[in-house]
C-alpha positions as CSV (number, residue, x, y, z in Angstrom):
1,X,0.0,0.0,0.0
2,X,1.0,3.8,-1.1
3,X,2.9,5.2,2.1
4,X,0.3,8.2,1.8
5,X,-2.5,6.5,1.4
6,X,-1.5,4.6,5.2
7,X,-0.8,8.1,6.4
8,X,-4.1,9.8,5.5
9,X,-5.7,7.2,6.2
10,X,-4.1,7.1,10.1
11,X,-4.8,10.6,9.7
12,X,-8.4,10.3,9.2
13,X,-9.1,7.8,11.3
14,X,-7.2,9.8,14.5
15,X,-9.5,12.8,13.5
16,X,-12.9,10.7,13.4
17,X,-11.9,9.2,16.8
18,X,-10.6,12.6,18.9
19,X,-13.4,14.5,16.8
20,X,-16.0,12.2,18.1
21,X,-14.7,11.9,22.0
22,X,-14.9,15.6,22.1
23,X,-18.6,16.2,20.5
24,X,-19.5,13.8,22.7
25,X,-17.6,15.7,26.4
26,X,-19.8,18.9,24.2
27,X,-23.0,17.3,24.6
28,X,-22.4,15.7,28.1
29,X,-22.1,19.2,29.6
30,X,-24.5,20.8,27.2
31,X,-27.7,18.0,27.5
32,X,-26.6,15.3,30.3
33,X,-24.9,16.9,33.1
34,X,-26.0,20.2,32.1
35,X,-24.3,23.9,32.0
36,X,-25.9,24.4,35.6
37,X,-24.1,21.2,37.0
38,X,-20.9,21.8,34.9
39,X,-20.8,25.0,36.4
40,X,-20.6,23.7,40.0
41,X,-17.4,21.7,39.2
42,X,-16.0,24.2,36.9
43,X,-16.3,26.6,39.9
44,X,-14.9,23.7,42.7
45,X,-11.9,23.3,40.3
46,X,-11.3,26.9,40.8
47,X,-11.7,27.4,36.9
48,X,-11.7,31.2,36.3
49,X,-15.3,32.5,35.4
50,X,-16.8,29.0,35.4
51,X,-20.1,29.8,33.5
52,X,-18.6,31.5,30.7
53,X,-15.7,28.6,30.8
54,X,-18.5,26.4,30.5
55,X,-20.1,27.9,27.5
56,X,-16.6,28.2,25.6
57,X,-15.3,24.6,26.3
58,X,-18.9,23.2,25.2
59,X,-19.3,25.5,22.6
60,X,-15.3,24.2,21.6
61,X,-15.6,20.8,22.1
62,X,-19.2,20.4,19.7
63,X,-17.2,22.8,17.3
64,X,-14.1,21.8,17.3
65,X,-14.9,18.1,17.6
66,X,-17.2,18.3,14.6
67,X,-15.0,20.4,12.8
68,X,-12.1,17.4,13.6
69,X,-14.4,15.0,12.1
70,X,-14.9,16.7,8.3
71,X,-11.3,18.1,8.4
72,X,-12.1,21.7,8.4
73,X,-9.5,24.1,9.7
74,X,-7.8,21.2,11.4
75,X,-4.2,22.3,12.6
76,X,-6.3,25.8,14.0
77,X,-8.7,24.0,15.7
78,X,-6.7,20.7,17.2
79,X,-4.2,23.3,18.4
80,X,-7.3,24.9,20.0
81,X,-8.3,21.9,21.6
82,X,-4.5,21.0,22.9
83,X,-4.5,24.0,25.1
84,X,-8.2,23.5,26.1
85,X,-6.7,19.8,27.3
86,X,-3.9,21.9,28.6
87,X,-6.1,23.8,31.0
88,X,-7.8,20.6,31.7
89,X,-4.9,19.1,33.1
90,X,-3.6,22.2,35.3
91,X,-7.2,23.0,36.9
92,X,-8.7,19.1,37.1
93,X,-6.1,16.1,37.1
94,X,-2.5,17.7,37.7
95,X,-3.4,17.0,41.3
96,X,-5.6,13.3,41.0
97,X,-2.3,11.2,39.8
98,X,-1.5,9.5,37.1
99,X,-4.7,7.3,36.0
100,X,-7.9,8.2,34.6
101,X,-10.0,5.8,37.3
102,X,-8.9,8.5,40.1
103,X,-9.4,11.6,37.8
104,X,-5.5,11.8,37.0
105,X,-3.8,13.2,34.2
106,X,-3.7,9.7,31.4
107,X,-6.4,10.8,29.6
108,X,-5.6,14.5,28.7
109,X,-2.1,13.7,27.9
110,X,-3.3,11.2,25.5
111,X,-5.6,13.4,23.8
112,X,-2.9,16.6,23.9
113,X,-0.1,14.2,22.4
114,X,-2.8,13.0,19.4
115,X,-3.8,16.7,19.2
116,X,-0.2,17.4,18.5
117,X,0.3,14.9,15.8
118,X,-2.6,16.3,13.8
119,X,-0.9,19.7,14.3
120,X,2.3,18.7,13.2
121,X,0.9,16.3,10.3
122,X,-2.0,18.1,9.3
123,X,-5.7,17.0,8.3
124,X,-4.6,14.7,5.3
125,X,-5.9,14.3,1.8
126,X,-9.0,12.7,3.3
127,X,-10.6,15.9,4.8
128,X,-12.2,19.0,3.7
129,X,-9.0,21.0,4.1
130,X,-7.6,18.2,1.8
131,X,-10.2,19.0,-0.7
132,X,-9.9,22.6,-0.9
133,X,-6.0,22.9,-0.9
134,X,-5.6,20.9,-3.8
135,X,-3.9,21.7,-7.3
């Protein structure tokens, strides 16, 4: 198989899966737990202005997550998303350990080290950014 045919390929498939995990964290605070209730642990995390934190990382995470999925403005928005992970870690799992069972930082590390690779190896030929920088 055609080396970047594996690449875009790994590409698309890393952006389907982060894309999806994200829309899905969007909707959790935006229809299950609900902004009110997201709101009350931004604010015992000590997260600066909680309800408008609230509001940007749902708004982010439906956005951004969807916008992972079709491969629009990738690099932008998975950079966008790294520092939102970025904040996660330093006001909600720096402090829990290492695993994600006890709240500790595994899980954002993952997602900020996958974030990175579709920053540094962009959306691939597979997306709509693929589509609309071609020759």
């Amino acid at each position: 198989m055609d080396k970047p045919v594996v690449r875009d390929a790994a590409l698309l498939f890393l952006r389907i899966v982060l894309g999806t995990v994200f829309v899905a964290h969007g909707w959790d605070k935006l229809f299950l737990t609900g902004l009110t209730e997201t709101t009350g642990q931004f604010s015992a995390w000590g997260v600066p202005q909680p309800k408008f934190s609230v509001w940007l990382v749902m708004a982010t995470e439906l956005l951004g997550g969807a916008l992972l999925v079709v491969g629009l403005l990738t690099t932008l928005v998975a950079g966008a998303l790294a520092l939102l992970m970025v904040a996660a870690l330093w006001f909600v799992h720096v402090g829990a350990g290492f695993f994600t069972t006890t709240g500790g930082v595994e899980f954002p590390v993952v997602m900020v080290a996958a974030l990175m690779m579709i920053v540094v190896f962009g959306a691939g030929r597979a997306s709509l950014d693929g589509v609309l920088t071609r020759d």
